[in-house]
SEZAFI-514054 format. One line per field, with one value per residue (C-alpha): x, y, z negated. Coordinates in Angstrom, 3 decimals. Layout:
c1 c(X ...)
c2 c(Y ...)
c3 c(Z ...)
This chain:
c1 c(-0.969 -0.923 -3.841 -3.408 -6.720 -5.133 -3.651 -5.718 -4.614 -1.086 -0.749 -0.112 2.869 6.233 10.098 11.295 8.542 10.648 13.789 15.365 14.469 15.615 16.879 16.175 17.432 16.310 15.227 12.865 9.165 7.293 3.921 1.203 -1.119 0.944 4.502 6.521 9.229 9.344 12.409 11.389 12.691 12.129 12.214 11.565 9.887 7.567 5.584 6.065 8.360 6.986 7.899 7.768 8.718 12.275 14.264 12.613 11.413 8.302 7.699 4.376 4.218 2.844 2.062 3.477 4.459 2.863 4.713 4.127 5.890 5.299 6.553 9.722 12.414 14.225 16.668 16.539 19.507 18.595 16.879 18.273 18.285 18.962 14.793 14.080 10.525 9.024 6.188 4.195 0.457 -1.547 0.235 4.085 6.265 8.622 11.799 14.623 18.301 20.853 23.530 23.427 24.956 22.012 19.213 21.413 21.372 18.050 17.149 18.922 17.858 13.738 14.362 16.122 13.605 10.084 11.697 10.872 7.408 5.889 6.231 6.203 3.692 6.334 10.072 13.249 15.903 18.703 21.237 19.888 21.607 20.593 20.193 18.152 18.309 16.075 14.408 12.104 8.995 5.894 4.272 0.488 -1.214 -4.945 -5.658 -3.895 -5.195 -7.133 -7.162 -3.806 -1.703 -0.678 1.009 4.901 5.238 3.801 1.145 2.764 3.031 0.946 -1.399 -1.133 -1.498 -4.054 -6.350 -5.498 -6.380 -9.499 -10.885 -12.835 -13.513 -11.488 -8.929 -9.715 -7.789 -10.550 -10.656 -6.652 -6.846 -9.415 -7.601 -4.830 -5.993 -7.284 -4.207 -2.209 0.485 3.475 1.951 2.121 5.503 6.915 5.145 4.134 5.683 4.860 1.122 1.437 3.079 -0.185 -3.405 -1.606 -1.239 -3.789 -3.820 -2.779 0.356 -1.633 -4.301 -1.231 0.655 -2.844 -3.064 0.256 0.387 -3.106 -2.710 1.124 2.647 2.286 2.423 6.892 7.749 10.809 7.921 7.256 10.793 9.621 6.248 7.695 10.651 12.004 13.187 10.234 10.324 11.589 14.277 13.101 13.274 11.281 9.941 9.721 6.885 7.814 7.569 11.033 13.450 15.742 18.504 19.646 18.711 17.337 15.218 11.848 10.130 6.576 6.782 9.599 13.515 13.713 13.152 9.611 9.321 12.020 9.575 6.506 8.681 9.697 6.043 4.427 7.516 6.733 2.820 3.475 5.765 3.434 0.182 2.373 4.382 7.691 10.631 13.775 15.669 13.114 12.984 16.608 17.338 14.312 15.573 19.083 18.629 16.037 18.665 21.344 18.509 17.716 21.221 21.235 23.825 24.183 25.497 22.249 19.857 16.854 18.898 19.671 16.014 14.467 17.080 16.335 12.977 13.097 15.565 14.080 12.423 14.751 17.125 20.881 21.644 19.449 20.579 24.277 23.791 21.938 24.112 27.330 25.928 25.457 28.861 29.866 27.494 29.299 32.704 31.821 29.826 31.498 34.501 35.046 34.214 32.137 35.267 36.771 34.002 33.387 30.716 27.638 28.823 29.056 25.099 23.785 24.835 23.816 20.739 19.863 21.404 19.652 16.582 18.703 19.252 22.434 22.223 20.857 24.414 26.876 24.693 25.305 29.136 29.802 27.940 29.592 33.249 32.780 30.627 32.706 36.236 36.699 39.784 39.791 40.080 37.123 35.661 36.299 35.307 31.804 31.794 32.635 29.899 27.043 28.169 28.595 31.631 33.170)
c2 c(11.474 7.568 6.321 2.669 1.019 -0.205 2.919 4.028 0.531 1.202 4.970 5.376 2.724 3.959 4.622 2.860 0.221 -1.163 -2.024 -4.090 -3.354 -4.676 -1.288 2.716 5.661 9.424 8.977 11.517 10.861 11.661 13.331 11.279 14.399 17.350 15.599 17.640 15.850 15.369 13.961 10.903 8.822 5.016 1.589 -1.923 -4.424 -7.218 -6.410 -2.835 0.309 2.769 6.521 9.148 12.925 12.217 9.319 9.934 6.980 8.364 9.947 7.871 7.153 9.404 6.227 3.103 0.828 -2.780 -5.127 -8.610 -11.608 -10.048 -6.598 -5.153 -2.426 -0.945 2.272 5.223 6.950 9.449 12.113 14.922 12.344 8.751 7.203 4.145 3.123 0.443 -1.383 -2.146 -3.742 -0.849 1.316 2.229 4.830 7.003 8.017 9.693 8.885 11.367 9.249 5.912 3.961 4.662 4.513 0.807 -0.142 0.331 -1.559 -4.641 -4.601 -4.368 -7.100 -8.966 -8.516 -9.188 -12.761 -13.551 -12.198 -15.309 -16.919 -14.400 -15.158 -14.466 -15.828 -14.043 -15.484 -15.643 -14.511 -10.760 -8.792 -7.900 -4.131 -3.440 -0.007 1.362 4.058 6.575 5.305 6.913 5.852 6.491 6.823 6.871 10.251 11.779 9.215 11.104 9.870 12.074 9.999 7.398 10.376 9.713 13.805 17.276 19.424 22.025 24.910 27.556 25.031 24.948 28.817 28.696 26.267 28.245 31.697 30.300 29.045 32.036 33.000 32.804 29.917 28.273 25.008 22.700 24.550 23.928 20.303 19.259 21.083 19.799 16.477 16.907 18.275 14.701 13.782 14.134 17.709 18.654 17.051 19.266 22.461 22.758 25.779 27.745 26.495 27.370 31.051 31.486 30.214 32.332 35.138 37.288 35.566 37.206 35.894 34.117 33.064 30.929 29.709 28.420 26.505 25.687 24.379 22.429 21.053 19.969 19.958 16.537 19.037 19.066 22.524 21.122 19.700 23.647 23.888 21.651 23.762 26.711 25.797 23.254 21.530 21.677 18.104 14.664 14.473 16.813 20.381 22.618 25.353 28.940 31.008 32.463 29.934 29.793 27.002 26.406 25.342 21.940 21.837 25.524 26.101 27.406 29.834 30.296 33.543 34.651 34.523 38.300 40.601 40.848 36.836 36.719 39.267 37.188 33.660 35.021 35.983 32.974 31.025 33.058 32.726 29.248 29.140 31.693 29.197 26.093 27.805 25.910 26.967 28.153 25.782 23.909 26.903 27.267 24.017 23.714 27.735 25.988 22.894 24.655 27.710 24.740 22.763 25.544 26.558 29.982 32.470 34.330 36.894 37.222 39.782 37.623 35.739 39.020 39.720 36.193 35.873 39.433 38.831 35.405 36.951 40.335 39.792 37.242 38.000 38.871 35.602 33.727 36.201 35.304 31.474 31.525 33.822 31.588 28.590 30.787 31.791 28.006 27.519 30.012 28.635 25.558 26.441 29.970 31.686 33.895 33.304 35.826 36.850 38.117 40.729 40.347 43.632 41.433 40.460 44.102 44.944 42.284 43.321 46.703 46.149 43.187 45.694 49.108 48.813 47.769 49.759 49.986 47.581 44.885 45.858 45.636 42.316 40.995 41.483 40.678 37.066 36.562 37.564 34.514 32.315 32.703 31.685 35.148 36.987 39.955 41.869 40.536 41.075 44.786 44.946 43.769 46.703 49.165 47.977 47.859 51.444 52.237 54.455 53.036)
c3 c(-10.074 -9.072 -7.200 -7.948 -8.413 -12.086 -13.328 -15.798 -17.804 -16.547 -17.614 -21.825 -21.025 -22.083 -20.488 -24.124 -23.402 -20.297 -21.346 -20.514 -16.555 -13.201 -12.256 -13.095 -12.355 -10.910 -7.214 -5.537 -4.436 -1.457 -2.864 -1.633 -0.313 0.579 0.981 -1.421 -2.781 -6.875 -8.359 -10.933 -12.852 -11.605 -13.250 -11.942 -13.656 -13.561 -10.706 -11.170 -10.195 -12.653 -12.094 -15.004 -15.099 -17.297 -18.851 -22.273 -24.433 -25.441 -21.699 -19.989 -16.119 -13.547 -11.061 -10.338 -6.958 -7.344 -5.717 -4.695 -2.828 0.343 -0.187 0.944 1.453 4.288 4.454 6.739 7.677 10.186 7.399 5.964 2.929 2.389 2.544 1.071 2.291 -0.084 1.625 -1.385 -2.162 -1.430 1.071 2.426 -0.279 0.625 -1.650 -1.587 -2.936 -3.403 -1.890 1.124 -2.099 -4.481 -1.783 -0.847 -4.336 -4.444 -1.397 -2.282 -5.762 -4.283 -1.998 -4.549 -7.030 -4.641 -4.118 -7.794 -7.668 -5.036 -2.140 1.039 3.954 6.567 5.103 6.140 7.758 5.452 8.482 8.082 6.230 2.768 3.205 6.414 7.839 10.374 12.292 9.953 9.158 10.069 6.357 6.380 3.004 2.457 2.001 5.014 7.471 10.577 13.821 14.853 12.478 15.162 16.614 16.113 17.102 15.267 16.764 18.005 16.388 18.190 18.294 14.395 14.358 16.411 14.370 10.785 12.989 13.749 10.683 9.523 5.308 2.323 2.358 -1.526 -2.827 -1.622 2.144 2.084 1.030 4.047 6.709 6.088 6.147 10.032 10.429 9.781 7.742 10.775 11.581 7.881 7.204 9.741 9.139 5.507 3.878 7.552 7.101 3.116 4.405 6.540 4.750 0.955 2.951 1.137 -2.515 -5.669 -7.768 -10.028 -7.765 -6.094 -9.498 -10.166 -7.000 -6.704 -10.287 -11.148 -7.209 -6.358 -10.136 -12.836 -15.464 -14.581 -14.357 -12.233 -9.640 -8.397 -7.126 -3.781 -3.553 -3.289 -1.004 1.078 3.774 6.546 8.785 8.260 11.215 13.690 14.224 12.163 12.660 10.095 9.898 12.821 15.034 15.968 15.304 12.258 12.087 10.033 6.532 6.373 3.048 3.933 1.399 1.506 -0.024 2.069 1.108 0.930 -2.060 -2.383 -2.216 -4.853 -7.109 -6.188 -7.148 -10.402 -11.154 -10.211 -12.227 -15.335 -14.899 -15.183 -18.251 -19.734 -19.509 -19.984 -22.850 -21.617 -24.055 -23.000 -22.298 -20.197 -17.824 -17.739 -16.497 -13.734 -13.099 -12.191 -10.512 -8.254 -7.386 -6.670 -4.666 -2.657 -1.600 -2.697 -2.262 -5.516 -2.933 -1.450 -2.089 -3.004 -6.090 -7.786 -7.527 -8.407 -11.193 -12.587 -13.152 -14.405 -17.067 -17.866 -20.885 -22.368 -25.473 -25.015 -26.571 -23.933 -21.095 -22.256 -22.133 -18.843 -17.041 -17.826 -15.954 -12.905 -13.151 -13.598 -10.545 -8.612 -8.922 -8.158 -4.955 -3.395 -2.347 -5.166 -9.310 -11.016 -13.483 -10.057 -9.546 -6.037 -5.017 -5.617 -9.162 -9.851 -8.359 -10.203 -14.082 -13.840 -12.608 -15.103 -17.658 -16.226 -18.921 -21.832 -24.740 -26.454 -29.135 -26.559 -24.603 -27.338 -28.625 -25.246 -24.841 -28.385 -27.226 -24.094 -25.557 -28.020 -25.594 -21.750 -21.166 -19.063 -19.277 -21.450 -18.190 -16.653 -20.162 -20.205 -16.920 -17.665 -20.607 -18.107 -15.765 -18.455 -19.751 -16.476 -16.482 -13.310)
């Protein structure tokens, strides 16, 4: 949530509200106290750039940017994403585009827009260029500031280890929060799902949904996709749980990218959904966009498992509907399309089908018969694979 000083007065205002705007549109936003990214969507106006969970009218802010006369934009280049870092009245913001266009467009349209909000202290010369881009910025915001945040490098990370090894006890939310504030906002940039992977070691499931949900998530079931996973660092080398290097834009699990953290993911998701009560189709599409965020495979072992969960108790209808945007997924992303039936394609269905009765079976293929543009073969093929008789 926002802390602007003025929020609270700021907060019941509406997307619908702002229209017409300077500019809007889904960028994503560095979190303020543990640096997961959130994508939001963001409109300028006034002396505002308001950011809410979706482009809904009714949908209300979860914080805004105040600008003034004397604020400013510049765009960094050497991330694993475009970063356009606003330098706004109370501290510097850090967001992410999904292209150097969008972050550009962006830019401009800030520095544009701050002219018409007052005179600025220190005038530009009007020979620079509109869009400036520079060097990553080390932003500093109020909660993570400790004496090791002039540091322009991470801790390293047995020294990290080292320092969560010796802290003795239970690690609860509150024990997490402060040590990772004398920790630093570089050191935690670069390490956080390692440091998450240590100090969750011994929770429960639900003890870490819990956490991970009243602590890092606005209430956006899309927001747990970035706790769970992500890219560890801004534009250095990261480093896994292990300690050892990873290579460029690795996705880091906390809970490990192997089976059991695909079991343990698909619990904590459905804790979540269960509390929240999320419908359908609001799991389904943060269930997607996470799987395409985090670069999975739907060859690998850990999406059959995360995937099979997520799905187990759903109706063949749902199962049917679900299942044919993976497929549309994996066209779009891999070698070989699902109607092929590469080996993995065959692994998955029968164990997503091994508990199902026959009416949920026939149900399923009468759906999918109607509802994918397979080939009959590949349709028969699917029949022999959930009656197993090849």
């Amino acid at each position: 949530m926002s802390d602007h000083p003025n929020f609270a007065k700021l907060k019941k205002t509406q997307v619908g509200q702002l229209k017409p705007s300077v500019k809007e549109g889904y960028l994503v936003k560095k979190g303020a106290d543990f640096h997961t990214w959130k994508k939001r969507w963001f409109v300028m106006k006034d002396q505002y750039i308001w950011y809410f969970p979706k482009n809904t009218g009714s949908a209300q802010p979860k914080g805004v940017i105040e600008l003034d006369g004397n604020s400013s934009a510049v765009l960094v280049l050497d991330q694993k994403k475009p970063t356009i870092v606003i330098k706004s009245v109370h501290r510097t913001q850090e967001i992410n585009a999904d292209t150097v266009e969008d972050a550009k467009s962006w830019v401009d349209a800030i520095n544009n827009h701050v002219k018409t909000l007052g005179p600025q202290t220190t005038p530009q010369s009007s020979s620079q260029p509109q869009t400036q881009i520079q060097q990553p910025v080390n932003s500093a915001p109020v909660q993570m500031s400790t004496e090791s945040e002039s540091a322009s490098v991470p801790l390293p990370w047995a020294q990290v280890q080292q320092r969560i090894q010796a802290e003795e006890g239970h690690w609860d939310p509150a024990k997490i929060k402060e040590f990772m504030v004398t920790l630093g906002k570089v050191t935690c940039d670069q390490y956080l799902y390692a440091i998450m992977n240590m100090v969750l070691s011994n929770w429960q499931d639900d003890a870490i949904a819990a956490f991970w949900w009243d602590d890092f998530c606005d209430g956006d079931l899309e927001d747990l996709e970035t706790v769970v996973a992500g890219l560890q660092g801004d534009s250095t080398v990261a480093v896994g749980s292990d300690g050892k290097n990873l290579p460029p834009n690795e996705t880091v699990f906390v809970l490990g990218r192997d089976e059991n953290g695909a079991k343990r993911l698909a619990n904590i998701y459905q804790w979540v959904v269960k509390r929240e009560e999320f419908n359908w189709s609001e799991v389904t599409r943060c269930v997607l966009s996470a799987i395409g965020n985090w670069g999975l495979k739907t060859s690998e072992p850990f999406f059959e498992v995360f995937v099979n969960e997520i799905v187990k108790n759903w109706s063949a209808s749902e199962i049917a509907a679900f299942v044919s945007y993976i497929a549309t997924y994996a066209k779009k992303n891999e070698d070989v399309a699902w109607e092929n039936w590469p080996p993995h394609v065959v692994t998955f269905f029968k164990k997503m089908s091994a508990d199902w009765d026959a009416e949920k079976k026939k149900s399923f293929l009468n759906i999918v018969t109607v509802m994918w543009d397979w080939p009959k073969e590949s349709i028969q093929r699917l029949n022999n694979v959930l009656h197993d008789t090849e």
